[in-house]
C-alpha positions in Angstrom: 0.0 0.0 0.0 1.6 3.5 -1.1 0.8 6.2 1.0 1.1 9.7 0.4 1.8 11.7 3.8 1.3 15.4 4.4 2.5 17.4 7.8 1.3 20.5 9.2 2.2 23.7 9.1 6.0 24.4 10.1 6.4 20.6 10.4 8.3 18.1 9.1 7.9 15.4 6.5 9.0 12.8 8.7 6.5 13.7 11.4 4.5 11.6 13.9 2.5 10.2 11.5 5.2 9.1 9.6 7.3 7.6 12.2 4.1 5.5 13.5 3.4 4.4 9.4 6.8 3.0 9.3 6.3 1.6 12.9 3.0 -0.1 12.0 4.6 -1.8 8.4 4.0 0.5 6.2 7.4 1.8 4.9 6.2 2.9 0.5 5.2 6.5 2.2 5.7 9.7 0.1 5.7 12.7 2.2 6.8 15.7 0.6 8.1 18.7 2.2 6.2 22.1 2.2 6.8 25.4 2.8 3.3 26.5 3.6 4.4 30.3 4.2 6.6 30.2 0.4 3.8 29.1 -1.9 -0.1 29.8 -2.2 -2.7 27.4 -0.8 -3.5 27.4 -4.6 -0.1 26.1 -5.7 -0.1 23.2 -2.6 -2.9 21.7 -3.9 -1.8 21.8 -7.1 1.6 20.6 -6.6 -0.2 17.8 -4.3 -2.4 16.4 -7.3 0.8 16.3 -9.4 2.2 14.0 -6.8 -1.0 11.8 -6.5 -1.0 11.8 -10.9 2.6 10.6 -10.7 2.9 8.2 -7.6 -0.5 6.8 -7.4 -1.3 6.6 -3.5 -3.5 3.8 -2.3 -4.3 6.9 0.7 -3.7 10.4 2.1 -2.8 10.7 5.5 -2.8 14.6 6.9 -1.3 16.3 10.1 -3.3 19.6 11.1 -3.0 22.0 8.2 -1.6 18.6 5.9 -5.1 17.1 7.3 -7.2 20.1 5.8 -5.0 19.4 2.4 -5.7 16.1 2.7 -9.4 16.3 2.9 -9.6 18.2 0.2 -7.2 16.0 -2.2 -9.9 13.4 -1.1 -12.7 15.6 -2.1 -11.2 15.9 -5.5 -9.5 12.3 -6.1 -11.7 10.4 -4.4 -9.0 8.6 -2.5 -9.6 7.8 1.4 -7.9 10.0 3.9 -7.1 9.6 7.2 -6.8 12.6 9.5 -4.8 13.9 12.5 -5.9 16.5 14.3 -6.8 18.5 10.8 -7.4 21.6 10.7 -10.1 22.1 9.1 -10.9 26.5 8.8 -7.4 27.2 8.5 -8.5 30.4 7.3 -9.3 31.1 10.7 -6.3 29.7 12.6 -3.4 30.4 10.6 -3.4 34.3 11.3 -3.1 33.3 15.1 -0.4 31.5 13.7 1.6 34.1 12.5 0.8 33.2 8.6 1.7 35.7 6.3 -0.2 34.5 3.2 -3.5 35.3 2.1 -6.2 33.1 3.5 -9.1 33.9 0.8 -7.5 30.7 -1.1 -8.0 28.6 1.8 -11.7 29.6 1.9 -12.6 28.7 -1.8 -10.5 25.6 -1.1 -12.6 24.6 1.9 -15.6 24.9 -0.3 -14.4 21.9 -2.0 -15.3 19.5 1.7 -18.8 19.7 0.2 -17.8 17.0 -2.2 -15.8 14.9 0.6 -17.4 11.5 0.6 -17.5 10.8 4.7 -17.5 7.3 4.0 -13.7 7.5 2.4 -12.3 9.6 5.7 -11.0 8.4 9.1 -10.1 10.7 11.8 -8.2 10.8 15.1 -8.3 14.2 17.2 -6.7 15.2 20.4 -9.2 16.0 23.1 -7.1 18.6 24.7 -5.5 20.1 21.5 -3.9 23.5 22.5 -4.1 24.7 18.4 -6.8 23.7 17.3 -10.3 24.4 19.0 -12.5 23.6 16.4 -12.6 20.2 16.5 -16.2 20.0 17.3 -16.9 21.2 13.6 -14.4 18.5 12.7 -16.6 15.6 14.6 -20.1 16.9 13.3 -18.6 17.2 9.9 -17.1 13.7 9.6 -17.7 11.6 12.6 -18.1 7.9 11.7 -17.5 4.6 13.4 -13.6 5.3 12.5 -13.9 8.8 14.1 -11.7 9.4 17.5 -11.0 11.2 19.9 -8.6 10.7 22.1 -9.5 12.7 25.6 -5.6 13.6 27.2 -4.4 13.7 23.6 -2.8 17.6 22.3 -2.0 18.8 18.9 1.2 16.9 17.9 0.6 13.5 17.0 3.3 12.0 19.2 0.5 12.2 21.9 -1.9 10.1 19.9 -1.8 6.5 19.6 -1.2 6.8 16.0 0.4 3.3 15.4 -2.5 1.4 17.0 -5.0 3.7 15.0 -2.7 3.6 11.4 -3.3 -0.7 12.2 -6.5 -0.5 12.7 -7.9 2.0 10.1 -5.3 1.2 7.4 -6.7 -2.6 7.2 -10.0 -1.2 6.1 -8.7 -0.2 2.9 -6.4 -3.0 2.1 
């Protein structure tokens, strides 16, 4: 199974996800490397769908702001997703970030969930996310029997049992 991975903002391409992929078996994992604050949300998502054309992932996994990419790459390709934490209205976090960019492409872009087939997306969410704190949108918009929260979990994955999760979820689509 290839699986294309995508972190969050300011993070890393080997992230927590990552790490736990490789720990649960899975070791054919692209995960590119953005700069989030270089290019337009525009040119992510293109760049992103270039990637899926030429390495053909079997799914998307997405960290935070990766997760909200993810979601939408789903809603366009069809392929299942599995989120972490997503951020989901990054057009309302990212300026309490500190993001420069303009966030008007983020907002069109999250106009394209409306085609996201539920059914195709898994999600695991800390309960005690410091970031984030819309995650109740993120349950009514996509909870399912593969939807989790995890109560004492916080924003980076490393606090989430991501392995035990990837094993579960990740058999589902095999």
């Amino acid at each position: 199974m290839k699986i294309l991975n995508i972190h969050g903002y300011q993070g890393e391409p080997q992230n927590s996800a990552f790490t736990a992929l490789r720990e649960a078996g899975y070791d054919n994992i692209v995960s590119p490397s953005i700069d989030y604050d270089a290019v337009t949300p525009n040119s992510v998502i293109e760049s992103l769908k270039f990637i899926v054309s030429q390495k053909k992932p079997d799914i998307i996994t997405g960290t935070s702001l990766g997760g909200f990419f993810a979601a939408v790459l789903s809603a366009e390709t069809g392929l299942p997703a599995i989120l972490i934490n997503p951020c989901l209205m990054p057009f309302y976090h990212l300026p309490e970030l500190d993001y420069k960019g303009d966030i008007t492409q983020f907002i069109a872009l999250f106009g394209l969930l409306q085609k996201l087939d539920r059914d195709k997306v898994s999600c695991i969410i800390g309960g005690s996310d410091e970031v984030i704190n819309t995650h109740s949108f993120t349950e009514n918009f996509l909870k399912n029997e593969r939807f989790r929260i995890v109560p004492e979990g916080k924003h980076s994955g490393s606090t989430l049992p991501l392995k035990e999760y990837f094993g579960e979820v990740l058999e589902l689509y095999k």
